[in-house]
C-alpha positions as CSV (number, residue, x, y, z in Angstrom):
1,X,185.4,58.1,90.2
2,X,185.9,62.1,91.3
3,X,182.8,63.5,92.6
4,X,181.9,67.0,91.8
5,X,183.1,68.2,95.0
6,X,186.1,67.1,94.5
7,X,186.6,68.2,90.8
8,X,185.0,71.8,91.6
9,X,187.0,72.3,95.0
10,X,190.4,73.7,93.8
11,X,188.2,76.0,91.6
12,X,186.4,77.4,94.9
13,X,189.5,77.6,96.9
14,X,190.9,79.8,94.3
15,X,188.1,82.4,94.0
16,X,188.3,82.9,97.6
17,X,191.7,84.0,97.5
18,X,192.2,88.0,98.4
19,X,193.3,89.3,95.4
20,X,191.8,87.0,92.9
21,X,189.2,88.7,90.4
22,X,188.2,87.3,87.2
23,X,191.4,88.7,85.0
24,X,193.8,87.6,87.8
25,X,191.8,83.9,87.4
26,X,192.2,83.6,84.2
27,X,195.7,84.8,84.1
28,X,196.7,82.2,86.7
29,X,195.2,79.6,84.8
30,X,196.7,80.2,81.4
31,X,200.0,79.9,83.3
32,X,199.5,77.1,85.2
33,X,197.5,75.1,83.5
34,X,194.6,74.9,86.3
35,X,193.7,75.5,89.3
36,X,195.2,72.7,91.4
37,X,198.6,73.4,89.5
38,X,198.1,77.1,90.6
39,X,197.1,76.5,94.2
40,X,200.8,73.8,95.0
41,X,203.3,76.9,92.9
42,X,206.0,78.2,95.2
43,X,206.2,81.9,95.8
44,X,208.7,82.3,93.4
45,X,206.7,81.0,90.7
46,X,204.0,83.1,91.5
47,X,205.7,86.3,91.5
48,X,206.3,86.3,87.8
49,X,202.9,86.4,87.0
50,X,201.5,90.1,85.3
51,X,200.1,92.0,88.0
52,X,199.8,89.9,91.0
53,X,199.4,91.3,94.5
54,X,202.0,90.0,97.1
55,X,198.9,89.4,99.4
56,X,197.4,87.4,96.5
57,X,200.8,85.2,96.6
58,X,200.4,84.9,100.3
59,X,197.0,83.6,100.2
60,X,197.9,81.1,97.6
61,X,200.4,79.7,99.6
62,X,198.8,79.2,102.7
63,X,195.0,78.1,101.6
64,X,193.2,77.1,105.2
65,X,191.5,80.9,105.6
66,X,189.7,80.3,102.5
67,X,188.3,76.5,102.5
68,X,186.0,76.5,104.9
69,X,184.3,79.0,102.9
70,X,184.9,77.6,99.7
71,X,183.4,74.0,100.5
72,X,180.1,75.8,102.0
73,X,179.7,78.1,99.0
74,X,180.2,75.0,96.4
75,X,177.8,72.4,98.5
76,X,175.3,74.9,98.1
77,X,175.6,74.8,95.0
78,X,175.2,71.6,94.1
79,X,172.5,71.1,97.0
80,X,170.4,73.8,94.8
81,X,170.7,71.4,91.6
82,X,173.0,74.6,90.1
83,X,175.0,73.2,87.6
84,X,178.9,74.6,87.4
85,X,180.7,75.2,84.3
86,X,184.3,76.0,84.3
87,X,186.8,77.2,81.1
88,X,187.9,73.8,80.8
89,X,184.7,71.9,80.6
90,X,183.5,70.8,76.7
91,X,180.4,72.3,77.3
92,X,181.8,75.8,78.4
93,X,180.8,78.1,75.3
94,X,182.8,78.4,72.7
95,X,182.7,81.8,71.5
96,X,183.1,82.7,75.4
97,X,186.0,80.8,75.7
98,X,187.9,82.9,73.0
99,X,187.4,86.7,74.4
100,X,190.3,88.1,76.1
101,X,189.0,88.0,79.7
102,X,186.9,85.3,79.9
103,X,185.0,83.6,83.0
104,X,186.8,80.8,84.8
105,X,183.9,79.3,86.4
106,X,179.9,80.1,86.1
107,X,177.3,78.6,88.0
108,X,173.6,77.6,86.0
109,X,170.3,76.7,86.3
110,X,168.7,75.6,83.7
111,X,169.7,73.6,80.2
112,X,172.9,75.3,78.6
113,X,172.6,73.7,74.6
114,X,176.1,74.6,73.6
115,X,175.3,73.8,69.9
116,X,172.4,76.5,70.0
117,X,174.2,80.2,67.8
118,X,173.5,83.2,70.5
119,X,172.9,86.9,69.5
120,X,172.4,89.5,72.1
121,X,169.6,91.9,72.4
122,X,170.4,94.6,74.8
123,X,169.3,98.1,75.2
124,X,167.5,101.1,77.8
125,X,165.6,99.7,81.0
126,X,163.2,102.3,80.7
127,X,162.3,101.8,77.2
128,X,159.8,103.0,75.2
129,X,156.9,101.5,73.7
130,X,158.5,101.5,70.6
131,X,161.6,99.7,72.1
132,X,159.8,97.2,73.6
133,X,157.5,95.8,71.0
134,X,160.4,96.0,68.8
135,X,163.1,94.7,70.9
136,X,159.8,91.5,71.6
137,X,159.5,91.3,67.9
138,X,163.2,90.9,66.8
139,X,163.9,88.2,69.6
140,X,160.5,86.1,68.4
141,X,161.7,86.1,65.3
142,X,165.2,85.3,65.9
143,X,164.6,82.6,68.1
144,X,162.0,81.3,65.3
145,X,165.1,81.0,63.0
146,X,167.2,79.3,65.3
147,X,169.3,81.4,67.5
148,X,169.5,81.4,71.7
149,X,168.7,85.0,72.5
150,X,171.2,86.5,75.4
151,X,170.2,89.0,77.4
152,X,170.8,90.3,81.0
153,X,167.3,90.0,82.4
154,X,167.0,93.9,83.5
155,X,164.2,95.6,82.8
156,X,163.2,97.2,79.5
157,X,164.4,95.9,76.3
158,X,166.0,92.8,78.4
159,X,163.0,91.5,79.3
160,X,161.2,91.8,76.0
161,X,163.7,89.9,74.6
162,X,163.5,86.9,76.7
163,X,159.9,87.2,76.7
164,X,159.9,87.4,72.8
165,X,162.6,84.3,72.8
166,X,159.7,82.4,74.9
167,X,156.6,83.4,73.6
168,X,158.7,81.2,70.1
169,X,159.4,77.9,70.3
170,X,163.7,79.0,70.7
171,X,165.6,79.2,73.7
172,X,166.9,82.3,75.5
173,X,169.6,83.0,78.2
174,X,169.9,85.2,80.9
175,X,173.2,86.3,82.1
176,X,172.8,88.0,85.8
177,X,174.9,90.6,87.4
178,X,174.0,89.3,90.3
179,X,174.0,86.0,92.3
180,X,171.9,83.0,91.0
181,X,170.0,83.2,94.6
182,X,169.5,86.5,94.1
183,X,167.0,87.6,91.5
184,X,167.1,91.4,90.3
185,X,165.1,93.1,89.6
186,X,162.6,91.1,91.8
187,X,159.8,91.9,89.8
188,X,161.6,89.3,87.3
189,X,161.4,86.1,89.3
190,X,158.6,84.4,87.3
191,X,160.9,85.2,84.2
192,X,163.8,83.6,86.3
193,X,161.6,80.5,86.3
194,X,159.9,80.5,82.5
195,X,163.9,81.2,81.5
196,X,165.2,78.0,83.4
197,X,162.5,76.1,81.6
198,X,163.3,77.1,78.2
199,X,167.3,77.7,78.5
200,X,169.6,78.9,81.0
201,X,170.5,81.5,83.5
202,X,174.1,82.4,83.9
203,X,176.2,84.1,86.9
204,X,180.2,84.3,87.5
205,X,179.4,85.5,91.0
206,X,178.6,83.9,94.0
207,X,174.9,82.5,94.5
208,X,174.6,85.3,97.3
209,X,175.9,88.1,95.5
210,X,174.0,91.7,95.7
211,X,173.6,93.5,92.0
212,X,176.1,96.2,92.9
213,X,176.7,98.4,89.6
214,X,179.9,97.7,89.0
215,X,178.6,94.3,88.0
216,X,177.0,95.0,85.3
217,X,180.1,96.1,83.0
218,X,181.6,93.4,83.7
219,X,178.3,91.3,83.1
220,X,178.2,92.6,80.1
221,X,181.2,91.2,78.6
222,X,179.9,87.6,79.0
223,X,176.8,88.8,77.6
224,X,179.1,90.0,74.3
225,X,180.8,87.1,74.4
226,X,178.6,84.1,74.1
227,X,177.1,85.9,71.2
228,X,178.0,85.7,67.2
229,X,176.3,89.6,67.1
230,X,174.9,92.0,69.5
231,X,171.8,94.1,68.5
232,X,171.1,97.6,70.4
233,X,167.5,98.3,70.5
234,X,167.2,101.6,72.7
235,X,170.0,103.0,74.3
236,X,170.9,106.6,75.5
237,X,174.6,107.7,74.6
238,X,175.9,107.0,78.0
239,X,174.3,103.3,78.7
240,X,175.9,100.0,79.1
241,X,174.3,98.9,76.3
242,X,177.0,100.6,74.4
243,X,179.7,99.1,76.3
244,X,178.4,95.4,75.0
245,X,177.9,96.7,71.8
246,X,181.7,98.0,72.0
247,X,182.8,94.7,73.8
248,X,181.2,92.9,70.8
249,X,183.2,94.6,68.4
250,X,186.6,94.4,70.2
251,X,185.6,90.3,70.2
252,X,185.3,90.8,66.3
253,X,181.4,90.1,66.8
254,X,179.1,91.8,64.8
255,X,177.0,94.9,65.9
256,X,173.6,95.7,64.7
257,X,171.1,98.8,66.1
258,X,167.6,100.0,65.9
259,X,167.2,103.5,64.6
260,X,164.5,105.2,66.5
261,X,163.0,108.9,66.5
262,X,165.7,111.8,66.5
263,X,163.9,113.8,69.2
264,X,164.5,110.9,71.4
265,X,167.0,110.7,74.2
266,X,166.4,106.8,74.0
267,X,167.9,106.4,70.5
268,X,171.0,108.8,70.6
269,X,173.1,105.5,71.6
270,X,171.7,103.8,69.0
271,X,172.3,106.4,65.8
272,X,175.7,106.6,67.6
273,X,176.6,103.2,66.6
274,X,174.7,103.2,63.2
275,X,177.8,106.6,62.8
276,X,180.0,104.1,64.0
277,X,179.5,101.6,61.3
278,X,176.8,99.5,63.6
279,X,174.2,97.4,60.7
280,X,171.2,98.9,60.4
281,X,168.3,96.8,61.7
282,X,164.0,97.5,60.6
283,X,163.7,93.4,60.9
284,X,165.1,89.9,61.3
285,X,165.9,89.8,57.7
286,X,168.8,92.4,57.9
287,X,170.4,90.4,61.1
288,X,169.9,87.0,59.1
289,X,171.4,88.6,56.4
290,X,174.8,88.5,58.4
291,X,174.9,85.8,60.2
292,X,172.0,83.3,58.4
293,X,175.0,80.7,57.7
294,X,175.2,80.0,61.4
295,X,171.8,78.8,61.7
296,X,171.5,77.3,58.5
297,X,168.3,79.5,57.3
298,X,168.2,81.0,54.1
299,X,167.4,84.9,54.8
300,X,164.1,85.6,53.7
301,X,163.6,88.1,51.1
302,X,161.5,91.5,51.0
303,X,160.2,93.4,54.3
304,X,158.7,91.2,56.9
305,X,155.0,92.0,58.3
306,X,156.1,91.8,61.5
307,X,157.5,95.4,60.9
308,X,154.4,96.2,59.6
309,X,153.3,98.7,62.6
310,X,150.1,99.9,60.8
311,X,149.1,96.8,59.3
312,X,145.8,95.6,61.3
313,X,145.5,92.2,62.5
314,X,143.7,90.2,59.1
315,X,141.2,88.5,61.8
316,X,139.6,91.7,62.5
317,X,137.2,93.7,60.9
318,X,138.0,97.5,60.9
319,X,135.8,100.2,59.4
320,X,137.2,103.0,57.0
321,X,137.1,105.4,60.6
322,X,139.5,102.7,62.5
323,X,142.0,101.8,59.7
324,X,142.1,105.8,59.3
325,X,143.3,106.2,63.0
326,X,145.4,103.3,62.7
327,X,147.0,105.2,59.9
328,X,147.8,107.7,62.4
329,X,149.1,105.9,65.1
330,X,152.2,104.9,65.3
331,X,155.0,103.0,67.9
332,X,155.5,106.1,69.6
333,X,152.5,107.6,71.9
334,X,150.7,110.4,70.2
335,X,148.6,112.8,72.5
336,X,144.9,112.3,71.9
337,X,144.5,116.1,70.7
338,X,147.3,115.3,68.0
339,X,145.4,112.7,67.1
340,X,141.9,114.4,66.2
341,X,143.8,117.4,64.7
342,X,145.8,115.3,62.1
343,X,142.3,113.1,61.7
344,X,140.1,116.1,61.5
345,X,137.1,114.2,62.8
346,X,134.8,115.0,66.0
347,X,136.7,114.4,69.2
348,X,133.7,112.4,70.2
349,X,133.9,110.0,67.8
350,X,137.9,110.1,68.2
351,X,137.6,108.9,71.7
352,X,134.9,106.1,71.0
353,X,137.4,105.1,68.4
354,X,140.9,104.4,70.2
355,X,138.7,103.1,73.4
356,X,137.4,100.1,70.3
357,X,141.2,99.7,69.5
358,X,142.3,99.5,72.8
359,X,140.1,96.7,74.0
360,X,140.5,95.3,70.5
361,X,144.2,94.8,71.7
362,X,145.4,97.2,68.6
363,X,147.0,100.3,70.0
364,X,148.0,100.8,73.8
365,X,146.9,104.0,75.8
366,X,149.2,105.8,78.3
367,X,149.1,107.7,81.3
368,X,148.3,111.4,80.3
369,X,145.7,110.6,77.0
370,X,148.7,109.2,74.9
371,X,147.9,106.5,72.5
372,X,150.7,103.9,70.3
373,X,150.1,101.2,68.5
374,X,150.3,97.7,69.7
């Protein structure tokens, strides 16, 4: 019987080679077949392939520079308990195996459930308040219904959807632009760990591998890829939350946004792609609306409660004052002067007011005498 060394070798040795990125990979292996069939071609086989570099043919042909490195990299792989997925494997996903560019070979920690329907949640890593409970909300709700939320683990609106996917009883899955032994942003290795308890972590790269920016881009297309929609929560109208969201649509995926306020620079990617056609989303029931058959959950009719911003929590007891503030508030931070203008009661009783809220857990106060709701 092969061992996994064995089997993953050839697909080591070829990453290695000068030359070799993830189109070139790919490219090789719809020609050949797979990588053992690529790495034994003659020159003058190789030379017909699109685009490749006579160094690249070169360091096909004569392999011995790159093995040493390619057996360290894979035993430490499979010393870490990573698990290795490559384009040929039945458990590689689906709906990432049919995108243009593909990735020949991922490493994983965690449980990949290939069966599982993915959406994306992506959008702005410094999000507003507004972003995050909503981007938390959508992915809680999603995940309830059945789908893997995808994200890319940044900070923002990633996280709050992988924390919404596990604060459900769903899965989520992180795809890194980074290596798997390199966790970024660092502040996000205990959701590194809650993630590889509850679904999967995903990298092309190398365990090792620093988060350079050009990453990303090209993270994100994996991102698009395992997912049957992408949904843009906050995004400003250069981010690369619009180049999944554009990825998405070339893969014939569906797109979905958040609208948000028009005096924000947050939302001007996101009314960019509701122009461009993008599905508007308030709640889960307009993304299950779409895409409900993949999951086998009937799309629930009328305005969920969740969207509910104003709507205080049934368990407490609010006087007339409270639910009249709480009529005020709303997902974006009000300054508290706003607040007792529009109220027209004494600031006094304003301030003894939103500090009840706050430790009641119903609105959220910010640096500068700002106030949101929850």
């Amino acid at each position: 019987m092969i061992s996994d060394a064995d089997k993953y070798l050839p697909w080591f040795i070829l990453r290695e080679v000068p030359g070799v990125g993830h189109q070139m990979y790919v490219r090789l292996l719809r020609a050949f077949g797979g990588p053992e069939q690529v790495l034994s071609a003659d020159s003058d086989t190789l030379v017909n392939i699109p685009g490749i570099h006579h160094k690249t043919i070169a360091g096909i042909r004569h392999l011995k520079p790159w093995m040493a490195a390619a057996k360290k990299e894979l035993q430490k792989t499979l010393d870490q308990g990573f698990s290795i997925l490559t384009i040929h494997d039945e458990r590689f996903p689906v709906f990432l195996k049919n995108i243009p560019d593909p990735p020949a070979l991922l490493t994983c920690s965690g449980v990949w459930e290939p069966d599982i329907p993915c959406i994306a949640i992506v959008g702005s890593r410094a999000a507003s308040s507004y972003g995050i409970s909503t981007a938390r909300r959508l992915a809680f709700k999603l995940a309830e219904k059945g789908f893997c939320i995808v994200s890319g683990m940044a900070r923002g609106i990633d996280t709050a959807a992988h924390e919404g996917a596990l604060d459900s009883t769903g899965k989520t899955i992180a795809v890194l632009g980074s290596g798997l032994n390199n966790i970024y942003p660092r502040e996000n290795k205990t959701l590194f760990h809650k993630i590889q308890e509850r679904g999967a972590v995903f990298s092309e790269f190398k365990l090792d591998t620093d988060p350079f920016p050009y990453h990303f881009p090209v993270r994100n297309r994996i991102i698009a890829g395992l997912s049957c929609g992408t949904i843009v929560v906050e995004a400003a109208r250069k981010s690369g939350s619009l180049i999944t969201a554009r990825l998405a649509a070339e893969y014939n995926r569906e797109v979905f946004a958040v609208p948000g306020s028009i005096a924000s620079q947050k939302s001007q990617g996101t009314h960019f792609l509701l122009k461009q056609g993008a599905k508007l989303v308030e709640n889960e029931t307009d993304v299950m609306e779409e895409l409900s058959h993949l999951v086998h959950v009937e799309p629930a009719s009328g305005i969920s409660c969740e969207n509910d911003f104003v709507k205080p929590d049934a368990s407490l007891e609010l006087d007339c004052d409270k639910k009249h503030i709480l009529q005020i508030l709303d997902a974006y931070p009000q300054h508290i002067d706003q607040i007792i203008e529009i109220s027209r009661m004494p600031s006094d009783a304003v301030s003894a007011i939103l500090l009840e809220l706050e430790l009641m857990g119903q609105i959220t106060h910010h640096p500068g005498n700002y106030f949101s709701l929850s």
